[in-house]
Each structure stands twice: as structure tokens, then as C-alpha cells.
C-alpha positions in Angstrom: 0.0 0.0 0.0 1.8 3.5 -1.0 -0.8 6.3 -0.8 -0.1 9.8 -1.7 -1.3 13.3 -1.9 -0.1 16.6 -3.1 -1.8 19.6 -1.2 -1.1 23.0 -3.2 0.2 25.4 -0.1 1.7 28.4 -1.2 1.9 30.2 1.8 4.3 33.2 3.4 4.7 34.4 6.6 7.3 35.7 7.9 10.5 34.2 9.5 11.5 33.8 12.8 14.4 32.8 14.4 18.1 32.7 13.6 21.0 30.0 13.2 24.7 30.2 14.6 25.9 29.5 11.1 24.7 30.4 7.5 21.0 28.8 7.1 19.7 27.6 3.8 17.7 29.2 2.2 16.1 26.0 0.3 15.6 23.1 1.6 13.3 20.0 2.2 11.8 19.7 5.3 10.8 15.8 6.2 8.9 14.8 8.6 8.4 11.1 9.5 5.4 10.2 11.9 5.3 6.6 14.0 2.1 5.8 16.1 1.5 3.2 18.6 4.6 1.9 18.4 3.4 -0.6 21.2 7.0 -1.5 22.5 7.8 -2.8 18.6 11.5 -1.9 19.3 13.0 -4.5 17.9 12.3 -6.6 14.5 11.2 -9.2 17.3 8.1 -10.3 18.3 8.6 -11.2 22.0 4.5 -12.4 22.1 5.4 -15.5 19.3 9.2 -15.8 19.5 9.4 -14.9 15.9 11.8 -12.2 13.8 9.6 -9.2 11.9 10.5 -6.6 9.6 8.8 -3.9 11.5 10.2 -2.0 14.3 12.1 0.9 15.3 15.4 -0.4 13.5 13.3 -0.5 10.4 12.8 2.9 11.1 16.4 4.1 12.1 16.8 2.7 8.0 14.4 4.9 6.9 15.9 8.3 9.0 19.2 7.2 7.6 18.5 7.1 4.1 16.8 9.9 4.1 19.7 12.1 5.8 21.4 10.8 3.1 20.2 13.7 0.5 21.9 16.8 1.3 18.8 19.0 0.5 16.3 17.1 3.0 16.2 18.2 6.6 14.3 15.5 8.4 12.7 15.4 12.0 11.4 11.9 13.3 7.8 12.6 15.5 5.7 9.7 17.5 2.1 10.5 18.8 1.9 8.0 21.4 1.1 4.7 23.2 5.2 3.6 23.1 5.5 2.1 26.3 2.7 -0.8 26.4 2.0 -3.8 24.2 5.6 -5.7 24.1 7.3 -8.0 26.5 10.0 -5.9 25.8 8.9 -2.8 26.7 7.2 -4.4 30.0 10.6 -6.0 31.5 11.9 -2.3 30.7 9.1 -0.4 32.5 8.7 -2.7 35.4 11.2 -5.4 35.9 14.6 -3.7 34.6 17.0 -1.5 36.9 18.1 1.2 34.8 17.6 3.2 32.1 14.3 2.6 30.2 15.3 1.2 26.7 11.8 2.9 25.4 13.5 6.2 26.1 17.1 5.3 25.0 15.6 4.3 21.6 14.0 7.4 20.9 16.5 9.2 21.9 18.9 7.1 19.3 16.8 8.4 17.1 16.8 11.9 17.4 13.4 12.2 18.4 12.3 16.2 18.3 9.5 15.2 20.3 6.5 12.4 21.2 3.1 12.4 22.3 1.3 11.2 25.6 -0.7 8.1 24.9 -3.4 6.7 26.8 -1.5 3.4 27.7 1.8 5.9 28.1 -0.7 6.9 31.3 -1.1 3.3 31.8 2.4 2.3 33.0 1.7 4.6 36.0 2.6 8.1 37.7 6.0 6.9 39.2 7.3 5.4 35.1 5.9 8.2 33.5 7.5 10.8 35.6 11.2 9.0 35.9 10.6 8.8 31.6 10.7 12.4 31.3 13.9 12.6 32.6 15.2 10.2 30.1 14.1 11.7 27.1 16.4 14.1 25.1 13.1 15.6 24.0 9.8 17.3 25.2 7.0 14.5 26.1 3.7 16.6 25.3 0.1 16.5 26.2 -1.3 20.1 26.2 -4.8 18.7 27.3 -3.4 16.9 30.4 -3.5 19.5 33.2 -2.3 19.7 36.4 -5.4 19.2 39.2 -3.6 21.8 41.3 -2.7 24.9 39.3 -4.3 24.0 36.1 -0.8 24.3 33.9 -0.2 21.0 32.0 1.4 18.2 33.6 3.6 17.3 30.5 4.6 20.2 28.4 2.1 21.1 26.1 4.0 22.4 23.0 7.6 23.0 22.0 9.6 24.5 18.7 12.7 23.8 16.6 14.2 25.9 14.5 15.5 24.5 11.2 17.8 26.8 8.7 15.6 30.2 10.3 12.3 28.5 9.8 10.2 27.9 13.2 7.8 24.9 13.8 5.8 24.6 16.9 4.3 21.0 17.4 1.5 20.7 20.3 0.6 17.8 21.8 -2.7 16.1 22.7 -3.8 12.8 24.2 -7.3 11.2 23.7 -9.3 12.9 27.1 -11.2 9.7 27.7 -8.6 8.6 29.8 -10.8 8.7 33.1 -13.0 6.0 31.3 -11.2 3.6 30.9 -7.9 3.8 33.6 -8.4 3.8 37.2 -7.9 7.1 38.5 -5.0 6.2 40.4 -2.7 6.5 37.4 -3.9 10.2 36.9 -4.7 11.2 39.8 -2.6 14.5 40.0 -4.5 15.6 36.2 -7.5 16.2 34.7 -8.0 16.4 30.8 -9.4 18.9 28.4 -11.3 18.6 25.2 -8.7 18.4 22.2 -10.2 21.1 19.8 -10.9 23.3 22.9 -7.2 22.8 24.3 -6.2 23.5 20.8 -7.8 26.8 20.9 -6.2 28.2 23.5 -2.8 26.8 23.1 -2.3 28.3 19.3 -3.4 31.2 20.6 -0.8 31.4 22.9 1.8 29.9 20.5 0.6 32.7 18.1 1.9 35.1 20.5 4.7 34.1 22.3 6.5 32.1 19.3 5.9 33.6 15.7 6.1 29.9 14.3 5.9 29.5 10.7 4.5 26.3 11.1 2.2 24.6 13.6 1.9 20.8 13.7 -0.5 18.8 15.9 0.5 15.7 17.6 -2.4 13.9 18.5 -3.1 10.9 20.4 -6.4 10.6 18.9 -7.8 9.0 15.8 -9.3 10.2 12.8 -13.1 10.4 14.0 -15.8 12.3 12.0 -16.7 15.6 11.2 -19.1 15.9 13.8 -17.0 14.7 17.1 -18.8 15.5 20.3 -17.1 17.1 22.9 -14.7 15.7 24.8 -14.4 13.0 22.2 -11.9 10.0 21.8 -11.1 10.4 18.0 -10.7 14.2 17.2 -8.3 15.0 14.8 -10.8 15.9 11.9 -13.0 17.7 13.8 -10.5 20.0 15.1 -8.6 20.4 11.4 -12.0 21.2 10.4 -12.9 23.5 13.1 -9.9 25.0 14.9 -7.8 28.0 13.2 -4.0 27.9 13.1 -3.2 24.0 12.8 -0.9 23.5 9.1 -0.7 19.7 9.9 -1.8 17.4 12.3 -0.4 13.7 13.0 -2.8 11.8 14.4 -3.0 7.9 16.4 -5.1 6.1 18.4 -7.1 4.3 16.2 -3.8 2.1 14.8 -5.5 2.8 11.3 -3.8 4.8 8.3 -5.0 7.7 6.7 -4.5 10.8 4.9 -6.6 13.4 4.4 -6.6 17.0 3.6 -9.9 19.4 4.8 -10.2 22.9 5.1 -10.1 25.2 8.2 -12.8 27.7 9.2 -10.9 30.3 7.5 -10.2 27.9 4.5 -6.8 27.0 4.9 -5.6 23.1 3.3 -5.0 21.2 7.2 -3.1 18.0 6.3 -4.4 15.0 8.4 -2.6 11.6 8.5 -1.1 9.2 10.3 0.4 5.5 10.2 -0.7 2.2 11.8 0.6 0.6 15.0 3.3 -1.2 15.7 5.7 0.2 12.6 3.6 -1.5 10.6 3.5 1.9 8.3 5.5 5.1 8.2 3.9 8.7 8.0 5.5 10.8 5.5 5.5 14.2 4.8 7.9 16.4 2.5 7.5 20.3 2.6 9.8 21.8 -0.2 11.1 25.2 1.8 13.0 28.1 -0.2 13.7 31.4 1.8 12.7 34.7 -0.3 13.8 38.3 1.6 12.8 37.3 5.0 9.6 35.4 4.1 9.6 31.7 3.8 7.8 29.9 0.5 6.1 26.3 0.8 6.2 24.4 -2.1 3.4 21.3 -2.4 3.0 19.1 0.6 3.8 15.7 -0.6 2.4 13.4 1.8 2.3 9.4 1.8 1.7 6.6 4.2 4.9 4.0 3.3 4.3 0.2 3.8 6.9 -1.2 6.3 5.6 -4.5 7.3 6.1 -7.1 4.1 8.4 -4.8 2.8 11.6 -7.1 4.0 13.3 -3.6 4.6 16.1 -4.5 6.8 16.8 -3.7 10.3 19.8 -0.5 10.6 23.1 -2.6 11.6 24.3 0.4 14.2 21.3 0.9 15.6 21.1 -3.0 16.2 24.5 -3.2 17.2 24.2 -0.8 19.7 21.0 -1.8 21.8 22.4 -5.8 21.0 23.2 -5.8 24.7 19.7 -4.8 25.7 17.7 -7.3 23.2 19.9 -10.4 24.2 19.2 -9.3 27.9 15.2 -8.8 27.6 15.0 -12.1 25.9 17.2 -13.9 28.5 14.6 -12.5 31.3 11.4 -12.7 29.3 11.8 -16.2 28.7 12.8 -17.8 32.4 10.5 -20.5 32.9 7.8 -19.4 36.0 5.8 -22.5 35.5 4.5 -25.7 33.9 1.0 -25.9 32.1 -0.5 -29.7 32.1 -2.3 -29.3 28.5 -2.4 -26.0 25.7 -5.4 -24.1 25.9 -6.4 -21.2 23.7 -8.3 -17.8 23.4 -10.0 -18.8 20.1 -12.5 -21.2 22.0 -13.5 -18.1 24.2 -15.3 -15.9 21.2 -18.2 -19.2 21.2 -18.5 -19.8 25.0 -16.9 -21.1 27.9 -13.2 -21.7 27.4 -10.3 -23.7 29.5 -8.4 -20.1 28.6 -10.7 -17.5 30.0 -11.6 -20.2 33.3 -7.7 -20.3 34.4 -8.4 -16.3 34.1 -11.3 -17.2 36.5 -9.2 -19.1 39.1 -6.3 -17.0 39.3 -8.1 -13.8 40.1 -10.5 -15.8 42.8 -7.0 -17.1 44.6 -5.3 -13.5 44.0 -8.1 -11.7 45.6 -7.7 -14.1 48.3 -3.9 -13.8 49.1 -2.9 -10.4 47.9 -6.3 -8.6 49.2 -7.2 -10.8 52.0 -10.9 -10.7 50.5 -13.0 -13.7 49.4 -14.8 -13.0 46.3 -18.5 -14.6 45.1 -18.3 -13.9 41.3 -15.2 -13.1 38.7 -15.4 -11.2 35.8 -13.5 -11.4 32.7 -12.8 -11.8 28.9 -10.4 -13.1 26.5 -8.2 -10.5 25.5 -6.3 -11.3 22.7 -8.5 -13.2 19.8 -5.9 -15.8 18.6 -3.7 -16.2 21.6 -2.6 -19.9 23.3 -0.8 -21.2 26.2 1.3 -24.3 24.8 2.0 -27.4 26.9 5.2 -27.4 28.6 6.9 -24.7 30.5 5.5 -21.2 31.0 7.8 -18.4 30.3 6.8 -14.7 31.5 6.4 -13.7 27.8 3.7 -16.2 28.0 1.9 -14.1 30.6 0.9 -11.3 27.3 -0.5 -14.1 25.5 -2.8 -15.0 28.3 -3.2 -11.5 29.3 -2.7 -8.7 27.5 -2.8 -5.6 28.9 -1.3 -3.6 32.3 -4.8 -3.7 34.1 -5.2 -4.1 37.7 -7.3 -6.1 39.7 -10.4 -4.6 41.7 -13.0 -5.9 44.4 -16.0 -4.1 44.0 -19.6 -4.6 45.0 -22.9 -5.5 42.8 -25.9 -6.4 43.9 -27.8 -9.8 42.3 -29.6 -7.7 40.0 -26.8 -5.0 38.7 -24.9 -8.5 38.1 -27.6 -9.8 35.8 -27.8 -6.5 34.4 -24.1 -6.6 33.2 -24.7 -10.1 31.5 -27.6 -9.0 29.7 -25.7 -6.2 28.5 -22.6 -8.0 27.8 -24.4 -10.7 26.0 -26.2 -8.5 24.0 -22.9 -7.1 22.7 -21.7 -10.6 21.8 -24.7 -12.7 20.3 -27.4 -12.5 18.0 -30.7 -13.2 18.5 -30.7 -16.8 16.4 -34.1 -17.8 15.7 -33.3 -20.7 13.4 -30.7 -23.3 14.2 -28.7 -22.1 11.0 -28.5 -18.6 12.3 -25.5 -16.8 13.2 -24.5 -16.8 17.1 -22.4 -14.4 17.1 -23.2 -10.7 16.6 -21.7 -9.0 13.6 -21.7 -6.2 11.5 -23.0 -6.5 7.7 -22.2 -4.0 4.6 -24.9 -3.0 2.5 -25.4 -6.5 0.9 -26.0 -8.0 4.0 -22.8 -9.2 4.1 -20.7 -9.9 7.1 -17.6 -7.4 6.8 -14.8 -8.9 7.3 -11.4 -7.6 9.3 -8.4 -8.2 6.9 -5.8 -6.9 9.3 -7.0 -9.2 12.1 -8.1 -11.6 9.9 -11.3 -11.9 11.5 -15.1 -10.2 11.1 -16.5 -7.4 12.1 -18.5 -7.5 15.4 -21.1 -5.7 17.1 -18.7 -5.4 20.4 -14.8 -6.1 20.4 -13.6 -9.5 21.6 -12.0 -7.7 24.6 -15.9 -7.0 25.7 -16.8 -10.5 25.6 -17.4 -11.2 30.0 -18.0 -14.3 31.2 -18.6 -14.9 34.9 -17.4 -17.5 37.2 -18.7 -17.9 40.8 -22.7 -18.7 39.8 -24.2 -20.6 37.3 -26.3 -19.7 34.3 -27.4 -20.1 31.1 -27.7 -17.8 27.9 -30.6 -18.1 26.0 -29.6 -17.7 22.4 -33.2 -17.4 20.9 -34.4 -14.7 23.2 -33.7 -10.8 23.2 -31.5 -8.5 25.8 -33.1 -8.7 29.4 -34.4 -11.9 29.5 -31.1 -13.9 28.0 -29.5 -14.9 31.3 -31.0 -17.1 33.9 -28.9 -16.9 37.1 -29.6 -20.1 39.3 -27.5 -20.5 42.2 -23.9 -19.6 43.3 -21.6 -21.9 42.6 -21.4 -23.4 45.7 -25.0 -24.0 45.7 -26.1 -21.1 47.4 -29.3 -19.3 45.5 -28.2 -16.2 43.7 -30.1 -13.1 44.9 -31.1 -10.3 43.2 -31.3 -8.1 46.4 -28.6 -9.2 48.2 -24.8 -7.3 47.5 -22.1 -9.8 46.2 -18.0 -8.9 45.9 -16.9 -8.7 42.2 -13.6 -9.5 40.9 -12.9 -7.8 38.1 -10.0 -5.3 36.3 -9.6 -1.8 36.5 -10.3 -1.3 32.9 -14.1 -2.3 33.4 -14.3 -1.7 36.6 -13.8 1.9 35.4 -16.8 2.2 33.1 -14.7 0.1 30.6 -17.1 -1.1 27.8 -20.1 0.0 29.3 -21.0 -3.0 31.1 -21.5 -1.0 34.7 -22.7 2.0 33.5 -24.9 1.8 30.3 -25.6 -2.2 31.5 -25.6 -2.2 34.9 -26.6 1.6 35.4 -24.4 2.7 37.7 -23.4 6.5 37.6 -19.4 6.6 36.6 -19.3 9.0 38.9 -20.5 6.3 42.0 -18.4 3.6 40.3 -15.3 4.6 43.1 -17.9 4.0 46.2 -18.2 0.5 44.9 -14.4 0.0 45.1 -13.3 -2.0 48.4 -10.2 -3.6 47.3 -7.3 -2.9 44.4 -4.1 -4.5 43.7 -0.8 -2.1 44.0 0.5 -3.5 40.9 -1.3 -4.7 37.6 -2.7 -7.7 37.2 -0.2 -9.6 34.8 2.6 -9.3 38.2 0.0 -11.3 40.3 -1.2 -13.8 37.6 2.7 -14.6 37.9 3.6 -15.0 41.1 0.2 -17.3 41.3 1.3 -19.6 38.8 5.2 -19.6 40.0 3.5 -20.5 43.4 1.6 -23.5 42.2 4.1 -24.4 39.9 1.8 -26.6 37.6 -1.0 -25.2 36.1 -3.6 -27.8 35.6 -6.8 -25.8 33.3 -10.3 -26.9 34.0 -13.3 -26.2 32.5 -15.6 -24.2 35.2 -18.7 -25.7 33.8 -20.8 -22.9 35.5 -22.6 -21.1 32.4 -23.8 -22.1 28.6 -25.7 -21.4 25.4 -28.7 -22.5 25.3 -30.3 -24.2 23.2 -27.1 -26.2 23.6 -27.4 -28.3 20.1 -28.4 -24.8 18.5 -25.0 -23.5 20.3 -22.8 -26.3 19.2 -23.7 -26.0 15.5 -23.5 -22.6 15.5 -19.8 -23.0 17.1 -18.8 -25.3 14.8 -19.7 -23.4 11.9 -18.7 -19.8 13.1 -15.5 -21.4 14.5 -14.6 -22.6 10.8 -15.2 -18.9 9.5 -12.7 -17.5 11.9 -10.1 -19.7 12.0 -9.7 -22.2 8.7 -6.9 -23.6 10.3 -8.5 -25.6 12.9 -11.3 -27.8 13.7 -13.1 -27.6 16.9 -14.1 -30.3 19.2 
């Protein structure tokens, strides 16, 4: 995939800034824009063992070659979510003693800046803070403020000067943080809405800097045209709707795109961005020549640049000199913490109960129980990776991302019998269809005009009504679903799983993760309807450290992990159910047969 565009901007304004020594006066100014890099530092996937031709050494090739030309001047830009996703980047955050290789890398590369992403937050107050030191660079999120004196807790814009010519970039990360983190990873800011923030900070760039060019680094996806305030994907409603932005790299979303809209004054606003993990590059080439003391831009020639398939190869030096980092991270990452007696998989999880989401089940009911001294009556959780397994044999931490794959921590909360049922109808409703033939489809997707069902070429999968991640199950009581009726009267609680009769007015502790806990999904807000804002009273219990640690420690305690089927909850009509699993299961995965 190689998309371009050519925007006509023949603009000048007038110059700011000086240089030591004798500035060109024509030049091309490159920028190249990574998103949601995801730890993807090395052309090594620490998740499946396997080499890749996409990471940041791909990209140190790409910086190289293009220094190469004398006429380019090229800055290298990130808009977020860097520290998450990776083993790597995990043993560096948490389990290393040192310097954080995230930050070295960047700074290898010359970074002139990054953005704040939402799982940047994620890592925690005490990692984000010590990364700021690190960086050779500003780390900025203009829309992040400080709860105590307003100013933002990460710098909110900063400018280079290249040959005379100025370039402010401003920062902005998505502001839905709050719903989905637990507030004890922000708890010293607050956020903004991105094209309000914007607003107020070119203003005050306007004034205090002169730039010639202002560039928007946002930790938000594309979105619409009509984004509602305080919305998660931003960027083209605030190209659209907010004066003084030139460019604006966007991320979030992990999707490409490249776009040029108007401003309210009329101005061409280039939006674009890459995908995640390197798997494309964001490319920009301004063509600069100095006139007098006004500055002359040339066409914008902008293209997203395929990385991944490519078989570019990894930069020598830049492998060469983190080789001492990599071989340690894969020396650590893959210690053996544990045995498991039999593989089990995520893929059975999308069609019902699952071996792989149970052993989820039983390690938060024993961590609860040790780390938080509480005993729990139900459990909460989903599968959060689609295609993910745990193979016989040993268990090596880097195994602990396949079976779960993100930094949440673990909560006890309290839900009454009802506001439980209330989360399965609405979790359910998410997840199935309403089948009213044996030959129908189980689970709930999305169709295209032809009533087809769209299907997901990067994942390789189909389009769904809810993401996979959404899929709950509960273990504690037993149930059933009832695949042939509608939301609210699908689940049928019976009894707790010790026998006890489940009921509706009586308040039960929940085990469950921060991210939902949080209003994550809906599933305790728009299913259970509980006010985000009373979601904290219902708190009574959290783990100091996120949830992956503990699932570690449990299974280096019991040393042999032996999965079991729960047995608590099904489909119903159960021969409807197994059909339909059988046939759906085909669809998503060719590969394998279920049984």
C-alpha cells in the first residue's frame, strides 16, 4: 500500500528565528510520523518468538536514508502509546533496573518530540514521571493538566528551529482517559477537550512564538466531522474547526489515513497518520526556499509508506548498539515461571466457555484471596487477545501477554444480584445474535450494505457488534444464555456456585479489572446503570501493581498449572450452540477444527 497526496500550499509568513551558522535558504523539510509503536522496538516479536520486519530499527533505515540527501532536513515525530503492548517494553518499564530502553531508543533516534498516549498513562505516575527525565526531548500532552494549578502536567508544545524557519508542534492525548484507567494512574490531572485545548494553546503559540509552522501531535484517531465534545477520536473535527493548525499527525485508532480538509478560515489542514506497531510510516515532504525574509512552501507531498512485508532490513548500528539490551530482555522474558498440564487457547473463548478464559477465573479468585485478603463470590473477565494460546510445557513470562494482554489491575468491587444480571444482559447483547433458526448466526456481527458480514483483513477476522475484549463471562454462579431470546431476558442466574441461591437483592464482591471496573465497555454503566461517577464508592479492594505481576507470582507458586473447564454457564439451546460453534469457528479460524 503507498498512498499519496499533493496539497497546493503556497503560503508566506514571515520568518522567525536565527541560526549560529549560514542557514539555507532552500531546503526539504521531512517529517516522518510513527504511532502506537506498542514497545515494537526490535524486528522481534517477544508475544510469538518470531523475527519481523517492523520496528524501530526499520525505522532508524528509513531516518538514515533519508539524511542521506543533502537537501532534506528530516525530524522523526511519535504521537503515542510507546510504552505498552511488548514484553520488551514491560521487562523495561517494570522489571529492569536502569535506564528505560523505550527512552534510549528514541533518543537514538533523534526524536524532536513524542506524544502522551493513553497506555503511556497506563504504566503509572511513578514510570511516566522518571521517563521524562530520560528523554532528550519534550514529552507533550497540552490537554493533560495539572489538578492543582491547572498548567499541563507534561509540556504542552515545543519548537525547533530548522535553517531560520520555526515549527511549533503541540501535543494532545485522547481525554477519555478517566474511562477507561483507574484514576489512580492520573490522579494529579485532569483532561481537556482536544479542539478546545487547541484553541487556546495556538493562541498562545501565536503570541509568544511567531512559528511558521504549527503541527499537531495527537493521540487521537481520525473520527468524524461531527465529534462530540470531549471525544476520543478528534483529529478531523478539530482540522476542520480550529484556526491555526498546518498539519496534524494523528494515532489512536492504529489505522492509516491521509486526508486534507479545510479550516474555518479555509486554509488546506493535512491530516494523517500511520498504523501501530511500525507497521506503516507517515511521511511528509514540505519543499522550503527562503525569499527576503519570508519563507515559501512548495506542495505538501504526503504518503503513508508500507513497512511490514516490505523485507526492509533492520539498521546494523542501531542494532549493534542496543544488541546488549535485546539479548538481555530475551534472557529475562523467557525464564520458565511454570509448567501448564495441556495448551489451551483464546479462540475457544469468542463461542462460549473456554479452558483459557476459566484459568483467568481461578487465578483472580486465589489472588483476591492472598494479595487482598478478600473472598470474592463472582469473577469477571474476557479473553483479550483473539488468537492467543498457552502451549504445553513450561511457561515463560512472555507467556503471561498471551494470556493476558494488557497492564490492568485487579479490583473488588460490590454489585448487587440484579446489577450482576444486568451486566450479562448487557454484555451478551454485545456478543450474540438473537438466532431464531438453528442455522443462524451466534455471534453478533456487523454486515455492509449487501448484508454481508464485513470482514477484518488486518486481524483476519469479522467485524463484530462489540470487540472480543468486551466479551465477560462470569465465574462464581451458574447460568445459562438463551440464544433465541432478546437482551433482558437472555440470562437465567440459578444459584452460586457453591449452591447457594443467587439473589437479586442481596450485594455480592466482584472480581474484576480496572479497565471495566472503570466504566470500561459500558458493562457497569450503560448495562448495569451505575453513575461513573459512584463507580469509586463500589471499590473496596485494588491490587498495587497490575494484574499480569500477580497472575505470575500465582502460577510460580503453584508451579503446575492444571486448566479446567468451570462448567458454570452455557448457550442454550445447547445443540443450536454447538452448531452454530462449529460453523462460526470454521469462518474464523480455517486452520483448525473444533471439538
Amino acid at each position: 500500500m503507498r498512498i499519496g497526496i499533493l496539497l497546493t500550499m503556497l503560503v508566506f509568513i514571515t520568518s522567525c528565528g536565527t541560526s549560529k551558522t549560514a542557514p539555507k535558504d532552500e531546503f526539504n523539510l521531512v517529517l516522518i510520523g510513527t504511532t502506537d509503536i506498542h514497545g515494537m522496538i526490535f524486528p522481534y516479536d517477544f508475544l510469538t518468538q518470531k523475527e519481523t520486519d517492523h520496528s524501530m530499527a526499520q525505522v532508524a533505515t528509513v531516518l538514515n536514508t533519508l539524511k542521506k540527501n543533502p537537501t532534506n532536513e528530516v525530524l522523526y515525530v511519535d504521537t503515542g502509546d510507546y510504552y505498552q503492548g511488548q514484553p520488551v517494553i514491560y521487562y523495561y518499564n517494570f522489571m529492569h533496573q536502569g535506564d528505560n530502553l523505550g527512552a534510549s531508543a528514541l533518543n537514538y533516534l533523534n526524536a524532536i518530540t513524542t506524544a502522551v498516549g493513553n497506555h503511556d498513562i497506563e504504566v503509572g505516575q511513578e514510570i511516566y514521571d522518571d521517563l521524562v527525565t530520560q528523554m532528550n526531548f519534550p514529552y507533550l500532552a497540552a490537554n493533560a493538566l495539572r489538578k492543582d494549578n491547572d498548567e499541563p502536567y507534561f509540556e504542552a508544545y515545543t519548537t525547533t528551529n530548522i535553517e531560520g524557519l520555526k515549527i511549533a508542534f503541540i501535543g494532545m492525548v485522547t481525554p477519555q482517559i478517566p474511562q477507561w484507567l483507574p484514576e489512580v494512574l492520573w490522579k494529579d490531572m485532569y483532561f481537556e477537550d482536544i479542539a478546545t485545548s487547541s484553541e487556546k494553546w495556538i493562541k498562545i503559540i501565536k503570541e509568544k512564538e511567531s512559528p511558521d509552522l504549527i503541527i499537531g501531535l495527537f493521540h487521537s484517531g481520525l473520527g468524524t466531522a461531527d465529534a462530540p465534545y470531549m471525544a476520543e477520536n478528534s483529529a478531523l473535527y478539530t482540522a476542520l474547526n480550529v484556526e491555526g493548525y498546518d498539519v496534524i499527525f494523528k494515532g489512536h485508532d492504529h489505522e492509516s489515513s491521509l486526508t486534507n480538509v479545510k479550516s474555518p478560515s479555509g486554509k488546506n489542514v493535512l491530516v494523517l497518520g500511520a498504523n501501530d506497531a511500525i507497521r506503516t510510516l507517515a511521511k511528509l515532504v514540505i519543499p522550503v526556499k527562503k525569499k527576503a525574509d519570508t519563507w515559501e512552501f512548495g506542495e505538501f507531498q504526503a504518503e503513508i509508506l508500507d513497512i511490514k512485508g516490505q523485507n526492509m532490513p533492520a539498521d546494523p548500528d542501531f542494532m549493534k548498539f542496543f544488541e546488549k539490551d535485546f539479548k538481555l530482555a530475551k534472557k529475562e522474558l523467557n525464564i520458565a515461571i511454570g509448567e501448564i498440564s495441556e495448551t489451551i487457547t483464546s479462540r475457544d473463548s469468542i463461542f462460549g466457555p473456554s479452558k483459557f478464559v476459566d484459568l483467568i477465573h481461578q487465578l483472580q479468585f486465589d489472588i483476591t484471596k492472598t494479595e487482598l485478603n478478600q473472598t470474592v463470590d463472582v469473577s469477571f473477565s474476557a479473553p483479550l487477545s483473539i488468537d492467543a494460546s498457552l502451549k504445553k510445557g513450561n511457561i515463560y513470562f512472555s507467556d503471561l501477554f498471551s494470556l493476558y494482554r494488557y497492564e490492568n489491575w485487579l479490583y473488588v468491587m460490590t454489585l448487587s444480584g440484579q446489577e450482576i444480571k444486568d451486566f450479562l444482559e448487557y454484555n451478551y447483547n454485545n456478543w450474540i445474535s438473537t438466532m431464531i433458526s438453528p442455522e443462524s448466526y451466534m455471534i453478533a456481527y456487523k454486515y455492509d450494505a449487501n448484508n454481508k458480514i464485513i470482514k477484518n483483513e488486518r486481524y483476519n477476522s469479522f467485524e463484530t457488534k462489540d470487540r472480543f475484549y468486551n466479551y465477560d463471562s462470569a465465574a462464581g454462579i451458574n447460568y445459562t444464555v438463551d440464544l433465541q431470546k432478546p437482551m433482558g431476558s437472555r440470562v437465567q442466574i440459578t444459584t452460586l456456585s457453591n449452591g447457594t441461591v443467587f439473589d437479586m437483592n442481596k450485594t455480592y464482591k466482584v472480581a474484576i479489572n480496572s479497565y471495566r471496573a472503570n466504566g470500561g465497555g459500558g458493562h457497569l454503566t450503560a448495562g448495569a446503570k451505575i453513575p461513573k461517577d459512584k463507580l469509586v464508592d463500589r471499590i473496596i479492594a485494588a491490587t498495587d501493581k497490575d494484574l499480569r505481576f500477580y497472575l505470575g507470582n500465582s502460577i510460580k507458586e503453584s508451579k503446575v498449572v492444571t486448566p479446567t473447564l468451570l462448567n458454570n454457564w452455557k448457550f442454550i439451546p445447547e445443540d443450536w450452540a454447538t452448531e452454530a460453534k462449529k460453523r462460526e469457528y470454521a469462518m474464523w479460524f480455517p486452520d483448525s477444527v473444533t471439538n
